[in-house]
C-alpha positions in Angstrom: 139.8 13.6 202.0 141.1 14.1 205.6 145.4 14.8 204.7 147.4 13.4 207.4 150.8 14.2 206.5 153.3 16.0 203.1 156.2 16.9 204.7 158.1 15.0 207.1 160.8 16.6 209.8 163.9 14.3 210.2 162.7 14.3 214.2 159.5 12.7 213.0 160.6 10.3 210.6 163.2 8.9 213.8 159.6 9.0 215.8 157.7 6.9 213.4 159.9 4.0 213.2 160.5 3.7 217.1 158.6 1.5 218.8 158.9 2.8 222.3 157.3 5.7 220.7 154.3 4.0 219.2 156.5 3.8 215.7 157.2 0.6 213.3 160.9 -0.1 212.4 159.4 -0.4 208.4 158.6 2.4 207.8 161.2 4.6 205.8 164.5 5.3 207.9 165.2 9.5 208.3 166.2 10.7 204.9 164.5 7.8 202.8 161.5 9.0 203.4 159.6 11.1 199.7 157.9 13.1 202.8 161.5 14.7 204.1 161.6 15.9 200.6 158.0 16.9 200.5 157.0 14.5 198.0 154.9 12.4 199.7 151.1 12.5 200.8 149.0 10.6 203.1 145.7 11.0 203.1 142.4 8.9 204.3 139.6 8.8 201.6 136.0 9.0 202.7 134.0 7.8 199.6 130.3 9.4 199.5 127.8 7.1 202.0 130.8 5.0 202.9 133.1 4.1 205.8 136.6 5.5 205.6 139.7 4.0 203.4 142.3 3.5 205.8 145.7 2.6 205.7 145.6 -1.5 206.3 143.3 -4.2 205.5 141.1 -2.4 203.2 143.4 -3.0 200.4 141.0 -4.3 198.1 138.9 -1.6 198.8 141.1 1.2 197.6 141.6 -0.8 194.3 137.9 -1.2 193.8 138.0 2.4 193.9 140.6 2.7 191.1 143.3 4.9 193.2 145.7 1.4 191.6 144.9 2.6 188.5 144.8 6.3 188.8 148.5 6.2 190.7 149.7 4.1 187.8 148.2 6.2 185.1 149.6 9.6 186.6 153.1 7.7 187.2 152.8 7.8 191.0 153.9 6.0 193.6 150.9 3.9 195.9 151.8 2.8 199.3 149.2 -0.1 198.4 151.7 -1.5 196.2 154.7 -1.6 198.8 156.1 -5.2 199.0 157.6 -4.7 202.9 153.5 -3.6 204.4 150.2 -1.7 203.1 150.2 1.7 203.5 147.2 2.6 201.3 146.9 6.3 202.3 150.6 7.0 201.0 151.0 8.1 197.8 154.3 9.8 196.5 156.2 11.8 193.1 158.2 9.0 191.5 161.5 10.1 191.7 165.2 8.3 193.3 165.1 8.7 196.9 168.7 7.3 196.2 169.5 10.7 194.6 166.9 13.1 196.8 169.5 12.0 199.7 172.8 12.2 197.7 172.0 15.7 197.3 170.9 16.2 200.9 174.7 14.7 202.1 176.1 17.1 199.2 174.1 20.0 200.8 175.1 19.4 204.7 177.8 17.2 204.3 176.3 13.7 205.9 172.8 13.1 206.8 173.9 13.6 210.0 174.5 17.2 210.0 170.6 17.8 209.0 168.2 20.3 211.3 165.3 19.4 212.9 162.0 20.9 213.6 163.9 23.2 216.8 167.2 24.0 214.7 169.0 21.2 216.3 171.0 18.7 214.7 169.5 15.3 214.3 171.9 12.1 214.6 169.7 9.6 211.9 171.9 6.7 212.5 
């Protein structure tokens, strides 16, 4: 298991979905994201005497493996299952984003007034 990312910075999360940066525009917007609350993982599975599980196109792959099942069974959230794209490595606690970010704006006042990974504050909109 090669772990790519847990927790997320604000800074990165802006970085991911910009496409001038190498980002994509779906992936979770600054504060939606269950990594800026340390409650995501992504991770790259190397079965024994196989290639790599990646994060697109090996779908069926992943399943065959039973990480479908497993994330279902353990009440977890599987980026394989995402309606908007596949994002097999990602697997997250199932819990309301919705209320993981009203606490953050309850905390520093907007999600606008959050810190990034230098102190600063990060404009998310």
């Amino acid at each position: 298991m090669d772990i790519n990312a847990i927790g997320r910075s604000y800074e990165k999360s802006i970085e991911l979905r910009d496409p001038s940066r190498g980002g994509k525009p779906e992936n979770a917007p600054p504060g939606k994201s269950k990594h800026n609350y340390y409650a995501g993982l992504d991770a790259n599975i190397t079965p024994p005497g196989e290639k790599t599980l990646m994060m697109q196109g090996m779908r069926h792959r992943w399943i065959n493996h039973g990480f479908q099942k497993l994330a279902s069974k353990h009440n977890i959230i599987w980026g394989g299952n995402f309606s908007s794209y596949e994002d097999c490595i990602h697997f997250a606690y199932n819990f309301s984003i919705d209320t993981a970010v009203a606490n953050a704006i309850k905390k520093y006042g907007s999600l606008d007034n959050m810190k990034g990974d230098n102190g600063k504050t990060i404009k998310l909109t």
